[in-house]
matplotlib code that plots the C-alpha trace (Angstrom):
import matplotlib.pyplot as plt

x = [88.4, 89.7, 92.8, 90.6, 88.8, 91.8, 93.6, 90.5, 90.1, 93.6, 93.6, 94.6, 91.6, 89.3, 90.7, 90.3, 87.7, 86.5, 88.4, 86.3, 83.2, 84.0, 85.5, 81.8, 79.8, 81.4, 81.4, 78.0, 76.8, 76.7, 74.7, 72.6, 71.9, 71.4, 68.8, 66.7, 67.0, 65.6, 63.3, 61.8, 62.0, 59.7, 57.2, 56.7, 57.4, 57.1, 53.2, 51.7, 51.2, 54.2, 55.7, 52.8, 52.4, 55.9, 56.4, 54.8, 50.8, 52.1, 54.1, 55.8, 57.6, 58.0, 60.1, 63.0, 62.2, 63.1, 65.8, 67.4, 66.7, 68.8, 71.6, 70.6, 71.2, 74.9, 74.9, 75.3, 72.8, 72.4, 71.0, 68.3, 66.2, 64.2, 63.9, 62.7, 60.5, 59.2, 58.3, 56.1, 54.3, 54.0, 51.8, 54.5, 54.3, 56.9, 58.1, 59.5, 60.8, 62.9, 64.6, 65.2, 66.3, 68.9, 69.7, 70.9, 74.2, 75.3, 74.8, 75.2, 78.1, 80.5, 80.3, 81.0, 83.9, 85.4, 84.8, 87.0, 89.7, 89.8, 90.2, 92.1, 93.1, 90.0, 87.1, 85.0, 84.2, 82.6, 80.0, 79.7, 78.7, 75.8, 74.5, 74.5, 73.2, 70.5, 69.7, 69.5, 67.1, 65.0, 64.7, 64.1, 61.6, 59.4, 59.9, 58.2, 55.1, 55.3, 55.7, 55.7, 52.9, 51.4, 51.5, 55.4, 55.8, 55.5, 52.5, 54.0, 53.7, 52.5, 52.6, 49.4, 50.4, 50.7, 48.8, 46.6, 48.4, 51.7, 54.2, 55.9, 59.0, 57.8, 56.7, 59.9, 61.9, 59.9, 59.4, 64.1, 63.6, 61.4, 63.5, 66.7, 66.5, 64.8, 67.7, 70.3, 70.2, 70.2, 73.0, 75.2, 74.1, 74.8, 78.0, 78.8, 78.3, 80.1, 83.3, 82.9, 83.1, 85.8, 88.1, 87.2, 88.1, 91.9, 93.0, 94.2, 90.5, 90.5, 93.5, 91.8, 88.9, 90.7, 91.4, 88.3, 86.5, 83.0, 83.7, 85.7, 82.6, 80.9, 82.9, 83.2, 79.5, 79.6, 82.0, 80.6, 77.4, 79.4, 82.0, 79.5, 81.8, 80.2, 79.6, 81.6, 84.7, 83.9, 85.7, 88.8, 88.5, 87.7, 90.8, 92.9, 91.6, 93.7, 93.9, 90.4, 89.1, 87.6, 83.7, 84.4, 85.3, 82.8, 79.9, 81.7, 80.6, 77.2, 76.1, 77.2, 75.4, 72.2, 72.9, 75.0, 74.7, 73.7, 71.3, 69.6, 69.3, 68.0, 65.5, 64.2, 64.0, 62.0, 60.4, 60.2, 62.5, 60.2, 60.7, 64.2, 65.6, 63.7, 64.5, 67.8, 68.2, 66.8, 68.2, 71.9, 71.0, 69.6, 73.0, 75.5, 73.2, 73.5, 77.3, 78.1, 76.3, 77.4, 81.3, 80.8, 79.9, 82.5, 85.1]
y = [-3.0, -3.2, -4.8, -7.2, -8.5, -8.7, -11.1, -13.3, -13.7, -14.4, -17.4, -20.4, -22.3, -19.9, -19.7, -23.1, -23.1, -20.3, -22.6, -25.8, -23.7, -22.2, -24.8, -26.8, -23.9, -23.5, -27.2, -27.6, -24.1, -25.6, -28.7, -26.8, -23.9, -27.0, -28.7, -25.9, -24.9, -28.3, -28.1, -24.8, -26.2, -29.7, -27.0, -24.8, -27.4, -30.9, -32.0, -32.6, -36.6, -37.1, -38.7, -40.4, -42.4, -43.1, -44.4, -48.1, -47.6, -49.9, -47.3, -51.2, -51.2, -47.2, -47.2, -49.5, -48.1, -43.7, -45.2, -46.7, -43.1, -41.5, -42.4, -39.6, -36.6, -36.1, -34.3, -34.0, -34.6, -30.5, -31.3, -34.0, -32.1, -29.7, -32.2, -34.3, -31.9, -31.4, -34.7, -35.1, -31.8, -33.2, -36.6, -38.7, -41.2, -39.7, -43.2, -43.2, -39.5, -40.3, -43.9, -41.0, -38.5, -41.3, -43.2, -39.9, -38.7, -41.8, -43.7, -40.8, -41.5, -38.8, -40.4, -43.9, -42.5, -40.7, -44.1, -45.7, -43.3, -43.5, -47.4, -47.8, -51.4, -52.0, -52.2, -54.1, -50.7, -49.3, -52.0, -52.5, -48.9, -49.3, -52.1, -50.8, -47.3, -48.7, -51.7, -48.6, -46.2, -49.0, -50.3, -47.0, -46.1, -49.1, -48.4, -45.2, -46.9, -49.4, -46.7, -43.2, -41.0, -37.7, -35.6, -35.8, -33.7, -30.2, -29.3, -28.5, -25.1, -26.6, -24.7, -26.3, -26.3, -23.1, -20.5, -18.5, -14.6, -16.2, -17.0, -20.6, -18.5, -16.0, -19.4, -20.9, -17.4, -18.2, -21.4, -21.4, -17.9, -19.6, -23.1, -21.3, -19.1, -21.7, -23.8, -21.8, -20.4, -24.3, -25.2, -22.6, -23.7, -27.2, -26.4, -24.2, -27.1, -29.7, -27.0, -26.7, -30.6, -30.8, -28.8, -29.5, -32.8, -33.6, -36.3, -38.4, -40.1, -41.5, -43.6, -44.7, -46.2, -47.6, -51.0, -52.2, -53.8, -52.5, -49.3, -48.4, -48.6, -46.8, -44.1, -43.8, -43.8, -40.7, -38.7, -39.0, -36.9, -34.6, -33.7, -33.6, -34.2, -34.0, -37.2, -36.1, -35.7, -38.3, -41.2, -39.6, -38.6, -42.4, -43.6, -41.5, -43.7, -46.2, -47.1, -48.1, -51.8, -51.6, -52.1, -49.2, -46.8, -47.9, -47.3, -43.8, -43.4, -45.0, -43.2, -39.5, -39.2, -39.9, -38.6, -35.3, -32.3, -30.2, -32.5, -33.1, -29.0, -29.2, -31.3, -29.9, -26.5, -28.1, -31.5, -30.1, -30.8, -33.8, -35.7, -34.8, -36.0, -39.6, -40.0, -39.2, -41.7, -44.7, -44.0, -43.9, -47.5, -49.0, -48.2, -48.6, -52.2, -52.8, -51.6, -54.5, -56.9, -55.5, -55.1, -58.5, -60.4, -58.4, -56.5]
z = [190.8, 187.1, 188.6, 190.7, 187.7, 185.2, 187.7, 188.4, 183.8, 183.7, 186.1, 184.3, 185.7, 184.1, 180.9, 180.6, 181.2, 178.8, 176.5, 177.0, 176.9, 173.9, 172.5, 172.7, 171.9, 168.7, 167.5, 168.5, 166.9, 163.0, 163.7, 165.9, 163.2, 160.7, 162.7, 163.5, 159.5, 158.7, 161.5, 160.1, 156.8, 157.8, 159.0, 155.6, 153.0, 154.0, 153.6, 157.5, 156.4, 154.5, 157.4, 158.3, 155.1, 154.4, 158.4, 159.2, 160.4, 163.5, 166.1, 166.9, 163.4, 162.8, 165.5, 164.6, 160.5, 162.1, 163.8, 160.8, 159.5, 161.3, 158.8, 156.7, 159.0, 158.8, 162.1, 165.9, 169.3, 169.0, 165.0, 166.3, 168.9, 167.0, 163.9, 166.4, 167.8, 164.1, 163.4, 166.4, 165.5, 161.7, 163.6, 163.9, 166.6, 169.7, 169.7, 166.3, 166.5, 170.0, 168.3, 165.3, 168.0, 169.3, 166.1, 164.3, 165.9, 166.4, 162.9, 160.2, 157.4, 159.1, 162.4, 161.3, 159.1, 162.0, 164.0, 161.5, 161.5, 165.0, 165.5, 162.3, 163.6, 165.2, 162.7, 164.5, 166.7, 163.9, 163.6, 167.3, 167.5, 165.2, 166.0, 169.8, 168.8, 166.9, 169.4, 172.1, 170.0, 169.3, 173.0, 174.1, 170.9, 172.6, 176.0, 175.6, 173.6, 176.7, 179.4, 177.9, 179.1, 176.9, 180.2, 180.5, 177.2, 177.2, 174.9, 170.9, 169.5, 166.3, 162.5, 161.1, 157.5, 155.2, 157.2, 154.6, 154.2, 154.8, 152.5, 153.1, 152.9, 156.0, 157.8, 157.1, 159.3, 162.2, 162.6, 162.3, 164.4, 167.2, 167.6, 167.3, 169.9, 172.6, 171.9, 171.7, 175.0, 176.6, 174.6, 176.2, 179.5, 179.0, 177.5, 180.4, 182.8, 180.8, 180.7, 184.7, 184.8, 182.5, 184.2, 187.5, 187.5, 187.6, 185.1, 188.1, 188.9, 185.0, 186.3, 189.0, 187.7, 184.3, 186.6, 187.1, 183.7, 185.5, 186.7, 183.8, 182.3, 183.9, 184.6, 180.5, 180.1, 182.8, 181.3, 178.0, 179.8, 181.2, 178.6, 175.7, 173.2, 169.5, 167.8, 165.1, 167.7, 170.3, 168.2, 168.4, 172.2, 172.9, 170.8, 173.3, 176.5, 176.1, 179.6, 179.3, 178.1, 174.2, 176.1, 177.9, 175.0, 173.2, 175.9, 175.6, 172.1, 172.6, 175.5, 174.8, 171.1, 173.3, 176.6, 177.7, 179.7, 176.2, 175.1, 178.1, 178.4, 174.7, 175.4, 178.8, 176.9, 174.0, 175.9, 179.1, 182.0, 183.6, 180.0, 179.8, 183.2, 182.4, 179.1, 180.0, 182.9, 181.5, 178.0, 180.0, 181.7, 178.4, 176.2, 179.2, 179.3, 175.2, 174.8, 177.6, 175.6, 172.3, 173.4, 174.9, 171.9, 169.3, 170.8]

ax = plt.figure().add_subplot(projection="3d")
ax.plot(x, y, z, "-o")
ax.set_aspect("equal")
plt.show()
């Protein structure tokens, strides 16, 4: 049996796969374990209507004003979901903390940077992935004020405020504690499907699809879901497509921020998975839809 299960680790498919997993697990981990600290750290120290007073009274304007916030979390799709999750426990609209949830991996400093390094002869990508990112967080930030319904969120386990008997400190370990573990354990699921995909599928099918100005993409827009790529990284990935139109690379870096196997097991772990699955889908259409136009009018 022990020489059964030696051969079957040692098959190159499954240590690449092992490889991929890891690989995503790893470079997720940091921005996850950053999130979850500020997440904790919104619940014991921020005031519960901080957000509330420096956000616009009209959900119609606070979402477009958290999406333009984003810039100022220097971290990845895994960093977003429990911050998120915070700010809609603190009374902030859902509206504005989705365009926030969006906006953040894909407009933050490092990102942008990386964008540029990536396309050094190319900078119109950076600004084309801005002003699509923050064009799709806001669409989808009023979609959901349009369309969004109370019942498809799973009800928040809120910390109302400094609890008398606790220290902020105490409150601050289990509020990280709580959001750490719930999405810890979907992370490594997501990342576990996102490896099977990866090396599943032979590198022969991204030359077949590379022809065709709409399929290509398409295509781009799918694999950024399924490979999960960090934002940090995804520049650099979409720089290596060459065989694939500039549109088309950049709806890879638009859509996989908002949309990939991990984040949509993130959110169905702290959403619920009705939420997640149509957030997901129409978020996909809206920045496949906005990095046509986008590519269109720049690239």
């Amino acid at each position: 049996m022990s020489v059964v299960g030696a051969g079957w680790l040692d098959d190159p498919g499954v240590q690449a796969w092992r490889t991929v997993w890891l690989a995503i697990t790893v470079q997720a981990l940091p921005f996850l374990l950053l999130g979850t600290a500020l997440s904790g750290a919104i619940n014991a120290f921020v005031p519960a209507d901080l957000f509330t007073k420096v956000l616009p009274e009209r959900p119609a304007l606070a979402v477009p004003v958290a999406g333009a916030a984003g810039v100022v979390l220097p971290g990845c799709e895994c960093a977003s979901v429990p911050v998120a999750n915070s700010l809609i426990r603190r009374g902030v609209t859902p509206a504005a903390a989705f365009a926030f949830l969006l906006s953040a991996p894909a407009i933050n400093p490092i990102v942008l940077t990386a964008t540029a390094v990536a396309f050094p002869n190319n900078p119109a990508m950076v600004a084309a992935r801005l002003l699509a990112s923050l064009a799709t967080a806001a669409v989808m930030g009023w979609l959901w004020l349009w369309l969004g319904k109370e019942k498809w969120l799973r009800p928040a386990v809120a910390h109302q405020g400094h609890q008398r008997g606790h220290s902020r400190g105490n409150e601050f370990r289990q509020g990280f504690q709580h959001d750490f573990l719930n999405a810890a354990g979907f992370l490594v699921l997501g990342s576990m499907a996102a490896a099977t995909f990866s090396v599943a599928v032979p590198r022969s099918v991204l030359d077949t699809f590379s022809g065709s100005a709409w399929l290509s993409v398409l295509f781009l827009a799918a694999l950024a879901v399924v490979l999960a790529v960090c934002s940090e990284a995804d520049a650099f990935v979409a720089a290596s497509l060459t065989g694939f139109s500039p549109t088309a690379r950049l709806a890879f870096m638009v859509v996989g921020p908002m949309v990939d196997l991990k984040l949509i097991a993130l959110q169905a772990g702290t959403f619920g998975r009705g939420f997640a699955w149509r957030f997901s889908t129409v978020t996909t259409v809206v920045a496949v839809a906005v990095s046509v136009l986008v590519g269109g009018a720049l690239l």
